[in-house]
DSSP file (Angstrom, degrees, kcal/mol; ACC not computed):
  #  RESIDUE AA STRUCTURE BP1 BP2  ACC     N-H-->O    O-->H-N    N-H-->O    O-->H-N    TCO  KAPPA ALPHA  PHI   PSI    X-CA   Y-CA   Z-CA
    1    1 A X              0   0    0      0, 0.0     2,-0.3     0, 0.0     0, 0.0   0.000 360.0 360.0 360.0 142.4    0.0    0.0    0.0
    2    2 A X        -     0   0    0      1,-0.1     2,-0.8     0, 0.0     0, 0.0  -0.592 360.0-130.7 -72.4 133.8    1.3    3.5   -0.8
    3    3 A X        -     0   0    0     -2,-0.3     2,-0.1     0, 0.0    -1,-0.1  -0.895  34.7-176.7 -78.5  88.4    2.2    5.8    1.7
    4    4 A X        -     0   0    0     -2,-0.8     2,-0.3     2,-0.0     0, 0.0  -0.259  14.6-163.2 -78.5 177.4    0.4    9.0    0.9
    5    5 A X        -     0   0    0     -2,-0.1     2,-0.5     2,-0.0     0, 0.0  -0.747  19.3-138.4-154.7 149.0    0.4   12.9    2.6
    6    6 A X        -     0   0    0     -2,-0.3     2,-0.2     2,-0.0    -2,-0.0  -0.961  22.7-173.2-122.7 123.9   -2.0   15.2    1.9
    7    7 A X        -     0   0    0     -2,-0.5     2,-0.2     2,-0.0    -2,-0.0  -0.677  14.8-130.8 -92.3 124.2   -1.2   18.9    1.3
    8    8 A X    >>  -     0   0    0     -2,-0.2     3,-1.9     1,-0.1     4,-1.2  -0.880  27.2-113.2-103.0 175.2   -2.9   21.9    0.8
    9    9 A X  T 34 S+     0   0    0      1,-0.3     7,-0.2     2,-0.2    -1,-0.1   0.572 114.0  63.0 -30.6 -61.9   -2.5   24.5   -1.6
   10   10 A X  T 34 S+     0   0    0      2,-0.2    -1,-0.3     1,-0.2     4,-0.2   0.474 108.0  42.7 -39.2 -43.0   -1.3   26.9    1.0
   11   11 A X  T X4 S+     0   0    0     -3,-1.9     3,-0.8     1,-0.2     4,-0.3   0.913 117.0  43.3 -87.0 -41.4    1.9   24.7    1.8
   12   12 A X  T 3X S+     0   0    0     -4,-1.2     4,-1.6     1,-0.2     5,-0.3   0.316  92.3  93.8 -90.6  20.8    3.0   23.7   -1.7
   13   13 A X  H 3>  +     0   0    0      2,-0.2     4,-3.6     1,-0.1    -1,-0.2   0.907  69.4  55.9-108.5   9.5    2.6   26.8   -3.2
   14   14 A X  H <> S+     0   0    0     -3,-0.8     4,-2.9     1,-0.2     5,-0.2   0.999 113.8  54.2 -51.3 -52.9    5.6   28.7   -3.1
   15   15 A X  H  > S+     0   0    0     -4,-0.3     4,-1.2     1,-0.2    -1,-0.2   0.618 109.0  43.1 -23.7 -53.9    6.6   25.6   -4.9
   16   16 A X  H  X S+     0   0    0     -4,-1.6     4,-0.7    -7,-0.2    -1,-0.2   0.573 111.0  52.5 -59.7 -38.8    3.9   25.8   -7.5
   17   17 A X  H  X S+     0   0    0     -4,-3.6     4,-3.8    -5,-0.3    -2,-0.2   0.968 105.6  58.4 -79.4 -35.4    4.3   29.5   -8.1
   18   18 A X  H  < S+     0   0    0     -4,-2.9     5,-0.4     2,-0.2     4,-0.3   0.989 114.8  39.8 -44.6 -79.4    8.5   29.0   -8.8
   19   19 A X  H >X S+     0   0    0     -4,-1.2     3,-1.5     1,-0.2     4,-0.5   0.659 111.3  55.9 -24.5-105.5    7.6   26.5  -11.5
   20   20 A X  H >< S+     0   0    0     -4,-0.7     3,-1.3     1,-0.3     4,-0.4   0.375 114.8  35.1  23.0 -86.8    5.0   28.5  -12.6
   21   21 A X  T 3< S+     0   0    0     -4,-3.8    -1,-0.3     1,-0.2    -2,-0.2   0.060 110.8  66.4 -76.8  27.7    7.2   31.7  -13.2
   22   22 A X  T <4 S-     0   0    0     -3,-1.5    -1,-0.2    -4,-0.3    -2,-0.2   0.207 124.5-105.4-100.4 -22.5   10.0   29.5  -14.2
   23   23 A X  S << S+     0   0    0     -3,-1.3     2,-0.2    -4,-0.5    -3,-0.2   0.718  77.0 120.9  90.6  36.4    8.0   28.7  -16.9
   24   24 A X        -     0   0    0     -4,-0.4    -1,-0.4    -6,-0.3    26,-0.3  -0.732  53.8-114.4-126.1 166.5    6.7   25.2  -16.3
   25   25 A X        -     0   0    0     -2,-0.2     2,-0.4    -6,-0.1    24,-0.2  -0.668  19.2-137.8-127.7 163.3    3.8   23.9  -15.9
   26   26 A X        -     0   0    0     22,-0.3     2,-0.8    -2,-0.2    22,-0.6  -0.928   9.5-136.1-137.8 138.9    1.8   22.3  -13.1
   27   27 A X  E     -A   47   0A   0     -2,-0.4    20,-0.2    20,-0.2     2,-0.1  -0.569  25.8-173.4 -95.5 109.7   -0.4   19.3  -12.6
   28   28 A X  E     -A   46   0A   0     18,-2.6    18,-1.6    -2,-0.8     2,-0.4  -0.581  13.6-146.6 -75.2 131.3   -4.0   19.9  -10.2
   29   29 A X  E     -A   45   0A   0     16,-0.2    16,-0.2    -2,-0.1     2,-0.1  -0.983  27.5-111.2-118.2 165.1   -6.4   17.3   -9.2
   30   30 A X        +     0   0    0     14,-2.6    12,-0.5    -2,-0.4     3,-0.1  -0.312  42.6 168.6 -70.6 145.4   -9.9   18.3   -8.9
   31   31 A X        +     0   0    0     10,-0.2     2,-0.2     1,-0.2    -1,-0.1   0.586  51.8  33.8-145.0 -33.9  -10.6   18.2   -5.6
   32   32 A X  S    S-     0   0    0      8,-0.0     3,-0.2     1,-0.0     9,-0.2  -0.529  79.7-103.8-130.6-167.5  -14.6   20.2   -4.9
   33   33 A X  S >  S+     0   0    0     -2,-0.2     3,-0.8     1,-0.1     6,-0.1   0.146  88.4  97.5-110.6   3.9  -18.0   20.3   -7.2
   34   34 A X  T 3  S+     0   0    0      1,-0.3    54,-1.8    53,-0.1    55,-0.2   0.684  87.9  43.0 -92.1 -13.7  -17.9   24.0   -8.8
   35   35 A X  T >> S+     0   0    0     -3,-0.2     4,-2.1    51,-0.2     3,-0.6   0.388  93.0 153.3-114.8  18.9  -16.3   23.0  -12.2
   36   36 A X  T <4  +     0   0    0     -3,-0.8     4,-0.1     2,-0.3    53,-0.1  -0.460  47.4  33.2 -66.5 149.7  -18.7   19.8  -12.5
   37   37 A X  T 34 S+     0   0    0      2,-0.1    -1,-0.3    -2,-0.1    -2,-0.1  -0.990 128.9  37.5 -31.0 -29.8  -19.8   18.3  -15.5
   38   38 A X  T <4 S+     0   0    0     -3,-0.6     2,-0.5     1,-0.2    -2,-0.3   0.843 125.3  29.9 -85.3 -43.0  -17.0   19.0  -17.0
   39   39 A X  S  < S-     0   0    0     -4,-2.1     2,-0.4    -6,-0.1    -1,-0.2  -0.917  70.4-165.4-114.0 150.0  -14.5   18.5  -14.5
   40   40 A X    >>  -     0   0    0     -2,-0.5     4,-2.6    -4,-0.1     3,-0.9  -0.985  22.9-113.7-137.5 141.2  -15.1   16.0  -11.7
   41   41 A X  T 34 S+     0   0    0     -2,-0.4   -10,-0.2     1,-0.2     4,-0.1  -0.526 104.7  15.3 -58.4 100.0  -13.1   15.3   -7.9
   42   42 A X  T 34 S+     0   0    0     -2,-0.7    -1,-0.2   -12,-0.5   -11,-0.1  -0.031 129.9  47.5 135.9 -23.3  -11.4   12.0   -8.1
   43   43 A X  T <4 S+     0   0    0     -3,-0.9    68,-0.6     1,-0.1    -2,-0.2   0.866 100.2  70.1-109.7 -35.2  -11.4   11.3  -11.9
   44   44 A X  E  <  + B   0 110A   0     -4,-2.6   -14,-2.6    66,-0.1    -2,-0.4  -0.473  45.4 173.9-103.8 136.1  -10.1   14.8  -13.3
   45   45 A X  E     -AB  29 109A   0     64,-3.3    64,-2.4   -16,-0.2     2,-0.3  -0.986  10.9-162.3-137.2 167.3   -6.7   16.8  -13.4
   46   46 A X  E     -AB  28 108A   0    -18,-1.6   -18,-2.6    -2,-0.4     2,-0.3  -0.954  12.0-139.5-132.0 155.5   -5.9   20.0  -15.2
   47   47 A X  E     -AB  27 107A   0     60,-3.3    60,-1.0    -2,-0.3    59,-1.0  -0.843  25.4-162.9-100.3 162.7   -2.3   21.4  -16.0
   48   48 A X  E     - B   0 105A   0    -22,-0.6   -22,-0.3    -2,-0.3     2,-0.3  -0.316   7.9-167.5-114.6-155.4   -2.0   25.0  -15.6
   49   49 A X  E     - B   0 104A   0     55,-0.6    55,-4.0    -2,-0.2    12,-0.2  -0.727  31.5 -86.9-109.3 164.5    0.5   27.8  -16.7
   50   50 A X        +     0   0    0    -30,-0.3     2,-0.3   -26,-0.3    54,-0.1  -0.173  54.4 167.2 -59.6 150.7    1.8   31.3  -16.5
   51   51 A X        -     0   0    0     50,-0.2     3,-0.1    51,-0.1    -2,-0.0  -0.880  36.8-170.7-151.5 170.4   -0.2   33.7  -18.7
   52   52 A X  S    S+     0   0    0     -2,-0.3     2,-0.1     1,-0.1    -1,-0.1   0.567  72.5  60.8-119.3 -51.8   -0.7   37.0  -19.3
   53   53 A X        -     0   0    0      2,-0.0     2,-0.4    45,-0.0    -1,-0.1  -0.292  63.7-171.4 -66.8 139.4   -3.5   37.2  -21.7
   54   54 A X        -     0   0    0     -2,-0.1     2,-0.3    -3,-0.1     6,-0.0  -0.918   4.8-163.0-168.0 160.9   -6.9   35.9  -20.9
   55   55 A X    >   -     0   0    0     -2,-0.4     3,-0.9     1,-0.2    19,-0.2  -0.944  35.4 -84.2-139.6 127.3  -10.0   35.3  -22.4
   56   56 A X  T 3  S+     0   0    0     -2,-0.3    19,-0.2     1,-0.2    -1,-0.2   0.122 122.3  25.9  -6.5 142.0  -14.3   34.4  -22.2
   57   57 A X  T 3  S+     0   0    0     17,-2.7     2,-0.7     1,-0.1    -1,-0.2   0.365  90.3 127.4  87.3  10.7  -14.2   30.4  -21.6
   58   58 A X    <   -     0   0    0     -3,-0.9    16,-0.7    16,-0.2    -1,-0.1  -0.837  55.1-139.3 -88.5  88.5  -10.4   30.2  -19.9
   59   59 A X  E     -D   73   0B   0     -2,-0.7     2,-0.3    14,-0.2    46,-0.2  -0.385  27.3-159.9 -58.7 148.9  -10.4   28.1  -16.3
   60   60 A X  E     -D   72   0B   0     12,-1.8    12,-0.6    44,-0.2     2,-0.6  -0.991  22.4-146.0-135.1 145.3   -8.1   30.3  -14.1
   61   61 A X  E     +DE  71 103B   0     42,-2.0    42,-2.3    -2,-0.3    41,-0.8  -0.931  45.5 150.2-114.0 105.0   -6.5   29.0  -11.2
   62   62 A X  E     -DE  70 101B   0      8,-2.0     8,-2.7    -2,-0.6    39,-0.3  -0.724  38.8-119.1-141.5 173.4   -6.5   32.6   -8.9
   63   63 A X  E     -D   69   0B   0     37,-1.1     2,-0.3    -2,-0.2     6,-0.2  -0.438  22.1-126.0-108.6 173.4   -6.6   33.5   -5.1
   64   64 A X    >   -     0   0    0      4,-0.8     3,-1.0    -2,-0.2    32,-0.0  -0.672  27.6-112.0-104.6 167.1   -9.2   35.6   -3.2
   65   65 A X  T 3  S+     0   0    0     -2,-0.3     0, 0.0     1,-0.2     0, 0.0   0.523 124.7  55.3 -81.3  -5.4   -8.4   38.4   -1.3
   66   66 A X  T 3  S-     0   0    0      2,-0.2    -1,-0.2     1,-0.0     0, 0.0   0.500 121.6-105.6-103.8  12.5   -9.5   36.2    1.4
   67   67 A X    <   +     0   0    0     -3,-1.0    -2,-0.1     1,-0.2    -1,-0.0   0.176  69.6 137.1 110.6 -40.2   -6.9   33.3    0.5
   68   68 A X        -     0   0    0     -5,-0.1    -4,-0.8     1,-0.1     2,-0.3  -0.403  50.4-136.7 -57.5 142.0   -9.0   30.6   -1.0
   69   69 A X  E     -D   63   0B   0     -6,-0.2     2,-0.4     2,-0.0    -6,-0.2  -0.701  34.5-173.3 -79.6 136.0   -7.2   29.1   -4.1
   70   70 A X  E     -D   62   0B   0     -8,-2.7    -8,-2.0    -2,-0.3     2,-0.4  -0.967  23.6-161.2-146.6 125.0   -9.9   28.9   -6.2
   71   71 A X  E     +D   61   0B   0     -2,-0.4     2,-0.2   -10,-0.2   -10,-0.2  -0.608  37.5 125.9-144.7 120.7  -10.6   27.3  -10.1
   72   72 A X  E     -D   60   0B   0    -12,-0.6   -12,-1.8    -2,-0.4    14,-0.2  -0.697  54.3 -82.2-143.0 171.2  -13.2   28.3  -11.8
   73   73 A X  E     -D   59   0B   0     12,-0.4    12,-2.3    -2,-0.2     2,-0.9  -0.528  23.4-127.4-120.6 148.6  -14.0   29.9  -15.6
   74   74 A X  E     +F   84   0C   0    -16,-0.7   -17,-2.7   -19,-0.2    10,-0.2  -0.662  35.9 162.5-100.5  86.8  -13.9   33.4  -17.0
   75   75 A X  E     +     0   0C   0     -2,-0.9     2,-0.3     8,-0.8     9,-0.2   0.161  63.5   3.8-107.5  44.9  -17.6   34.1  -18.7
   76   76 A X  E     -     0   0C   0      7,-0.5     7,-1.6     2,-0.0     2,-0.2  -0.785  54.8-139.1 173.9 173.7  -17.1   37.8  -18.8
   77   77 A X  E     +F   82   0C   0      5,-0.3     2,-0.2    -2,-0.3     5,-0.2  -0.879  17.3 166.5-108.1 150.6  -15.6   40.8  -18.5
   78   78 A X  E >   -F   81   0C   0      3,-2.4     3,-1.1    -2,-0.2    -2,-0.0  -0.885  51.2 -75.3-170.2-145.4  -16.1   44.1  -17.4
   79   79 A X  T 3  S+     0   0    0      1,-0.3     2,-0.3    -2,-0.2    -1,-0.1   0.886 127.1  44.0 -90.6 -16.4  -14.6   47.7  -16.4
   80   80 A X  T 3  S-     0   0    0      1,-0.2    15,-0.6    17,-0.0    -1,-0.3  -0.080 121.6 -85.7-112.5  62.5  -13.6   46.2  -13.1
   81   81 A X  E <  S-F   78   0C   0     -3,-1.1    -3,-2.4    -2,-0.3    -1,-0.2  -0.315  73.3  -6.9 105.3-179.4  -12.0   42.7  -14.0
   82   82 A X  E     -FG  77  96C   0     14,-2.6    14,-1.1    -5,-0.2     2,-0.6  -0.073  39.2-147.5 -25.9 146.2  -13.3   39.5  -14.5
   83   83 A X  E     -     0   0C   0     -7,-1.6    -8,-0.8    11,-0.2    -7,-0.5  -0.973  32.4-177.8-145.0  92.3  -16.4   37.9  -14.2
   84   84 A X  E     +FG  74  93C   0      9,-2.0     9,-2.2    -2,-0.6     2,-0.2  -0.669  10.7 178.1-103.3 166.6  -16.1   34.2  -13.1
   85   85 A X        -     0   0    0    -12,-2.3   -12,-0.4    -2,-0.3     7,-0.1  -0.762  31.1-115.5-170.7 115.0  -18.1   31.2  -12.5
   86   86 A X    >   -     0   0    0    -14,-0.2     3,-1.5    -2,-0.2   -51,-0.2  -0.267  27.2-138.0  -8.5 106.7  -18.2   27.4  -11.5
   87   87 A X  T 3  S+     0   0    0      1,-0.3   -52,-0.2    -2,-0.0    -1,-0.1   0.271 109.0  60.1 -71.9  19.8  -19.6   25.4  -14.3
   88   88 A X  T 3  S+     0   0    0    -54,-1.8    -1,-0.3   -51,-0.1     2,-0.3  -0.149 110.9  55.5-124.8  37.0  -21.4   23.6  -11.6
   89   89 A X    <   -     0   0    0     -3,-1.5    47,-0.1   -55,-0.2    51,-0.0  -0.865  58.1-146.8-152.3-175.1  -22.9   26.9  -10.7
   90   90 A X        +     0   0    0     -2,-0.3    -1,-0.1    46,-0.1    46,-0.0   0.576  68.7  98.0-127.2 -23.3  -25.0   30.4  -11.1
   91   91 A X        -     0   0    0      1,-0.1     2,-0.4    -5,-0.0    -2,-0.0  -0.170  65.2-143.0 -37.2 142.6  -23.3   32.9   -8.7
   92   92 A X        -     0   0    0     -7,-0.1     2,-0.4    -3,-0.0    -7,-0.2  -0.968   3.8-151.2-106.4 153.9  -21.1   35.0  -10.4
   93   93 A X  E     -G   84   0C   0     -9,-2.2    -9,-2.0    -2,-0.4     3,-0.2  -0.919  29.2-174.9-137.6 124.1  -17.7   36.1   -8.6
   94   94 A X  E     +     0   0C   0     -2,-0.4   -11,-0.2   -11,-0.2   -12,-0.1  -0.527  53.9  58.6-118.1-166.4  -16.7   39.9  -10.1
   95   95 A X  E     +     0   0C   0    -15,-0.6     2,-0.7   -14,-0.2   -14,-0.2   0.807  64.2 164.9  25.3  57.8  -13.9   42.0   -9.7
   96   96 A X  E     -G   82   0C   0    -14,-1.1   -14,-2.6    -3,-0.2    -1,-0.2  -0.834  18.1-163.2 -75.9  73.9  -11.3   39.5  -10.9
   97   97 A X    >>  -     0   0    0     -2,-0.7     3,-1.8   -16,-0.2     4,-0.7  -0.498  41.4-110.5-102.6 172.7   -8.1   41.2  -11.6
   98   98 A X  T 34 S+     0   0    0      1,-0.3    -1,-0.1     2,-0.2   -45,-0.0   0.821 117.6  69.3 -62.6 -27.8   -5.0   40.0  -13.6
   99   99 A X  T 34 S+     0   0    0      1,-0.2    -1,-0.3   -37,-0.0    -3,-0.0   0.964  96.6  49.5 -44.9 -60.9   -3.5   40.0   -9.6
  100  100 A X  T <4 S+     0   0    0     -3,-1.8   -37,-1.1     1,-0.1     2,-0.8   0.822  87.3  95.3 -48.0 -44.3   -5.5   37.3   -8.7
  101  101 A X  E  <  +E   62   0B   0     -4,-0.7   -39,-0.3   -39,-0.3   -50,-0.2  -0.417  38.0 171.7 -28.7  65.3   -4.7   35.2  -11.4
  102  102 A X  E    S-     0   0B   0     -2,-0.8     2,-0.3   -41,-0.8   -40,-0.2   0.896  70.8 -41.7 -83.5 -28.3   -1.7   32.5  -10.6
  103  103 A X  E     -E   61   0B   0    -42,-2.3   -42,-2.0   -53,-0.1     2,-0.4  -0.993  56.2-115.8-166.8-177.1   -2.2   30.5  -14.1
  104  104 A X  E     -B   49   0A   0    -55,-4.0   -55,-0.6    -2,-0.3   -44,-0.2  -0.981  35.3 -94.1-138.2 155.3   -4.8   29.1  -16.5
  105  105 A X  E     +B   48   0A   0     -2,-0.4   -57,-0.2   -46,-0.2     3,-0.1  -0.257  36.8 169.0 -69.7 139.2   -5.6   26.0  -17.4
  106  106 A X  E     +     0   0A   0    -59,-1.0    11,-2.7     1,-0.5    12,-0.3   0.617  61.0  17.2 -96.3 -54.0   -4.4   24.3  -20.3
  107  107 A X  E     -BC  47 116A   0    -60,-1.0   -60,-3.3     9,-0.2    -1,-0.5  -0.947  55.4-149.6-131.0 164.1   -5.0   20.7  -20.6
  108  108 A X  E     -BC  46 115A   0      7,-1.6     7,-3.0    -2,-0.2     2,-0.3  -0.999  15.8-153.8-123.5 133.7   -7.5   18.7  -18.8
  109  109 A X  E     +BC  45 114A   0    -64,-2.4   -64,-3.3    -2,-0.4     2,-0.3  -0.919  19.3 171.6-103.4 122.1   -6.3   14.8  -18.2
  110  110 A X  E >   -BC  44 113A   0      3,-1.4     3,-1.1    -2,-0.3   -66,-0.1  -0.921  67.0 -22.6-129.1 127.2   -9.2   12.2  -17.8
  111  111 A X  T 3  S-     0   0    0    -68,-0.6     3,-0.1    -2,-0.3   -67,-0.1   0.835 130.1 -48.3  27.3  53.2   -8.8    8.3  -17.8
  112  112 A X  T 3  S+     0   0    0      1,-0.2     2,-0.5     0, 0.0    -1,-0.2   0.080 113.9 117.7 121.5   3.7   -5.6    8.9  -19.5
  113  113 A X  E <   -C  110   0A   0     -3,-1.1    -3,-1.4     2,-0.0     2,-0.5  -0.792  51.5-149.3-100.9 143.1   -6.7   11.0  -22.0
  114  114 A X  E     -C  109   0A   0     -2,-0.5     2,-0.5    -5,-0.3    -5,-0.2  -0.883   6.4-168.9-109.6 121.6   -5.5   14.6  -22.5
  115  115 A X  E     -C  108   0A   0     -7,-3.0    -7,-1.6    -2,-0.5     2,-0.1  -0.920  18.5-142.7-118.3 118.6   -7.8   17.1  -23.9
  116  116 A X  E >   -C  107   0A   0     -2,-0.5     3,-2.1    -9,-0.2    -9,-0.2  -0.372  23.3-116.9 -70.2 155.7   -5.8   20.4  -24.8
  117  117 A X  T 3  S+     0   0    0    -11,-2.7    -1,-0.1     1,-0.3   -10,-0.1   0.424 114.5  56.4 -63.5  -8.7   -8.0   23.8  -23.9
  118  118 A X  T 3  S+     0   0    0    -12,-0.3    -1,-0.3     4,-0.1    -2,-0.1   0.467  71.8 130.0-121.3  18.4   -8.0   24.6  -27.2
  119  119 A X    <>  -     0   0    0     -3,-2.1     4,-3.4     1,-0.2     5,-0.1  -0.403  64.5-127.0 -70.0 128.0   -9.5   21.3  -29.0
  120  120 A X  H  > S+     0   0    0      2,-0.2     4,-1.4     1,-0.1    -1,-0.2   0.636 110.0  52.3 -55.3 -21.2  -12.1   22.5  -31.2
  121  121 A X  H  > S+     0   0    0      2,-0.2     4,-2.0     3,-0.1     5,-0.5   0.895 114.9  49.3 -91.9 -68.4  -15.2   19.8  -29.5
  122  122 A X  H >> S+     0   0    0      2,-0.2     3,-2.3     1,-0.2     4,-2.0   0.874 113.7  42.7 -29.6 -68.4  -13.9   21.5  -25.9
  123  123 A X  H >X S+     0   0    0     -4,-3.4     4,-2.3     1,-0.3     3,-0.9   0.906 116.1  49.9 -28.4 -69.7  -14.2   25.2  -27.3
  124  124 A X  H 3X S+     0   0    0     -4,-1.4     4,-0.7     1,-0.3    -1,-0.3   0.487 115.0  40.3 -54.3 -19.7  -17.5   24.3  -28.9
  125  125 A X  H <X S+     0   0    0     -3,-2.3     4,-1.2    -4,-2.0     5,-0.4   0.628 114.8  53.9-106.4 -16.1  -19.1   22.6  -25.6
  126  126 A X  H XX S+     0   0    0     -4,-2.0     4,-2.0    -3,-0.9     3,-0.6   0.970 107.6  51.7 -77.2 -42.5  -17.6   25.5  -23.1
  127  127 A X  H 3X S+     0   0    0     -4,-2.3     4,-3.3     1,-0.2    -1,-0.2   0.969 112.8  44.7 -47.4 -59.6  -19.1   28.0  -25.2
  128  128 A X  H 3X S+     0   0    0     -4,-0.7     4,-3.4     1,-0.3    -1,-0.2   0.687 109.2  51.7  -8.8 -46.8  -22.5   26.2  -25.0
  129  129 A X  H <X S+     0   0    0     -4,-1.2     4,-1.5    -3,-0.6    -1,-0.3   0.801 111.2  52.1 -93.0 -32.4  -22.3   25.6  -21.6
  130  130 A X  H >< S+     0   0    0     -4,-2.0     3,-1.3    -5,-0.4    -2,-0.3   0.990 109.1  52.1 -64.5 -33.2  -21.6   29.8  -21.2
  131  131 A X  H >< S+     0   0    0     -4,-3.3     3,-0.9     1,-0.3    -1,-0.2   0.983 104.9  46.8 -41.4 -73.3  -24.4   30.4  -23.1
  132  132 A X  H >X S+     0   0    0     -4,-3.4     3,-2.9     1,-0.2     4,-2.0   0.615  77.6 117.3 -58.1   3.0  -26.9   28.3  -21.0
  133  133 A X  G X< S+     0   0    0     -4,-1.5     3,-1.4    -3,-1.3     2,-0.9   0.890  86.1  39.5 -39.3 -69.3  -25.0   30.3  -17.8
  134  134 A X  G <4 S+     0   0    0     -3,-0.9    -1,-0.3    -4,-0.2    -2,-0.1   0.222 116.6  49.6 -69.2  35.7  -29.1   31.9  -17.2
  135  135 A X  G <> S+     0   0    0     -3,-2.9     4,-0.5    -2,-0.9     3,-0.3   0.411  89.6  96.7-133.6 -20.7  -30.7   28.7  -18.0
  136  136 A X  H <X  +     0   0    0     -4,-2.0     4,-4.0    -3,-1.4     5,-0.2   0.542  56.0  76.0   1.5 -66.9  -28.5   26.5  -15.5
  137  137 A X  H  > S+     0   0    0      1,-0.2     4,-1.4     2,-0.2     3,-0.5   0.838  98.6  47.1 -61.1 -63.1  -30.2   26.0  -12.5
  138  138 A X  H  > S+     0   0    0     -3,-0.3     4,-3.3     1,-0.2    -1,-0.2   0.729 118.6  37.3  15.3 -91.3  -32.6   23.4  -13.9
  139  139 A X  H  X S+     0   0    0     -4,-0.5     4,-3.0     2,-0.2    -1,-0.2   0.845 109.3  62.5 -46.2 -35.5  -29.9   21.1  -15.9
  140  140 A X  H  X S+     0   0    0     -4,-4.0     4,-4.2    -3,-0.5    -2,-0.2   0.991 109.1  40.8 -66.9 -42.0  -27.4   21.6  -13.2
  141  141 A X  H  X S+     0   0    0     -4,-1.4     4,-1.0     1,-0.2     3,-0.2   0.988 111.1  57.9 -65.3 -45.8  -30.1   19.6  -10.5
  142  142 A X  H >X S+     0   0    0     -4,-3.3     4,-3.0     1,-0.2     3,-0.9   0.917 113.5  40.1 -44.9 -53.7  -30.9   17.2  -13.1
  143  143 A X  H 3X S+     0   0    0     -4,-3.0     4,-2.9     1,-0.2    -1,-0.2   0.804 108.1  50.1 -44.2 -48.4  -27.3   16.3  -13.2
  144  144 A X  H 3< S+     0   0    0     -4,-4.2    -1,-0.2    -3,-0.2    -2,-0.2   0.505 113.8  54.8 -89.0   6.2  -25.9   16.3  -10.0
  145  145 A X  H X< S+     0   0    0     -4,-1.0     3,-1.8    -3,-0.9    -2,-0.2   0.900 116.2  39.6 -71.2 -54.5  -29.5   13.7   -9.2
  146  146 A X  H 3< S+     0   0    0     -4,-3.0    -2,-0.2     1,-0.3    -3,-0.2   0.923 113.0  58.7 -71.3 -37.5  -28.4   11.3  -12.1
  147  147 A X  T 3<        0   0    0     -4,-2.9    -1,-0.3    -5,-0.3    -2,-0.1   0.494 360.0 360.0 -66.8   6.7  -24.8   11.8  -10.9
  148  148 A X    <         0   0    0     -3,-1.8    -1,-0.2     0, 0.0    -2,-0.2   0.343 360.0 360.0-103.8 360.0  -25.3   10.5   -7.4
């Protein structure tokens, strides 16, 4: 049997952010429910990287002012930052600035497969899913019923 540790965020991330600005990239597992359907706790991991640029449909891996490491997807903009949201969710989280921001997702790895962030069937269902952002609440219960 393996002898595992469990970490948080909070201790490994000087660690994370050195890559990171080193120019390397770093491997996440999904760990809570906010980026479900698409991403799921146990099955799903995402790499991230440094950016500078970022854009409508882009998970970002950012802080809060209050600490939480938090990753969850950019469906807007506006004069004061970002506009994010949990594809498992309806809140919207504003005033998202490029400060917050430690990397964005690139690829997402599930049962051994790697789907890069810019694979034309990914774009095409992330858009979708921003779209339905007011139509949510509905699908999202239906889902997380069939998914239990």
């Amino acid at each position: 049997m393996e002898n595992k540790k469990r970490v948080s965020l909070e201790e490994i991330y000087p660690a994370i952010k050195e890559t990171l600005l080193g120019g390397g990239t770093v491997e996440l597992p999904i760990t809570g429910t906010s980026m479900f359907p698409l991403l799921k706790a146990g099955r799903d991991t995402v790499i991230i990287k440094a950016a500078s640029e970022f854009a409508v449909g882009d998970i970002i891996f950012y802080r809060r002012d209050d600490g939480h490491f938090v990753l969850h997807r950019i469906v807007g903009t506006d004069e004061n930052g970002y506009i994010l949201c949990g594809d498992n969710q309806t809140l919207l989280e504003k005033n998202i600035e490029n400060r917050h921001i430690i990397a964005k997702v690139i690829e997402l790895h599930r049962d051994g497969k790697i789907i890069s962030a810019d694979d034309p069937e990914y774009v095409r269902r992330v858009n979708f899913w921003i779209k339905a952002l007011p139509h949510r609440r509905l699908p999202l219960v239906i889902m997380r019923k069939l998914s239990k």
